[in-house]
C-alpha positions, 0 to 999 in steps of 0.5 A: 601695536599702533599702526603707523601713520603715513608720511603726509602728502608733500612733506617728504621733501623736506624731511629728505631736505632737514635729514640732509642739512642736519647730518650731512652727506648720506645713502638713501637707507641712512635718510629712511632709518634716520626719519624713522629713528627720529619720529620714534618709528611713527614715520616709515619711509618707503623704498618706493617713496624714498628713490623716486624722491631722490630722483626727482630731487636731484633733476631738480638741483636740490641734491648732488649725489655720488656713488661711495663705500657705505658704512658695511662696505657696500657701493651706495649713492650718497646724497648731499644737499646743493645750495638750491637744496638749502633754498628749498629746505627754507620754503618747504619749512615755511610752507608747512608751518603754514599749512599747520597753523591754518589746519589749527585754527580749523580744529581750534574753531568754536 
């Protein structure tokens, strides 16, 4: 069995962000599995991680959240993206393939 790998440092917004804008509304539990279903169990997301995220998130004005039924009749906070939210999918996104591509050139180099 592979171990896992840890969720890089600064990319968890924005894979909150892209689970949101993609599904829609969702509770904090459907964010982790659908992250983790996604990168085929390579990427697990903490409850430690994951509501202090949200959290921040929210006082950020990314997110709005309320509090519904889930899916197994459990009261749950579902969270949904703001427009500021969509914003800042658009410049985590960018950051990223920037910091990727200057990641490759650094392992590409003669």
């Amino acid at each position: 069995m592979e171990a896992r790998v840890e969720i890089p440092p600064g990319t968890l917004y924005m894979l909150i962000l892209k689970t949101l804008s993609r599904i829609g509304p969702m509770h904090g539990y459907g964010i982790a599995q659908h992250i983790q279903q996604l990168s085929e169990d390579v990427l697990v997301v903490e409850e430690g991680s994951l509501y202090p995220a949200l959290q921040r998130m929210l006082l950020k004005g990314w997110l709005q959240a309320e509090w519904k039924q889930s899916e197994n009749n459990r009261r749950a906070r579902f969270y949904r993206l703001t427009p500021a939210g969509r914003k800042q999918l658009a410049a985590e996104i960018a950051g990223f393939a920037r910091v990727m591509g200057a990641i490759g050139k650094v392992i590409e180099a003669v």
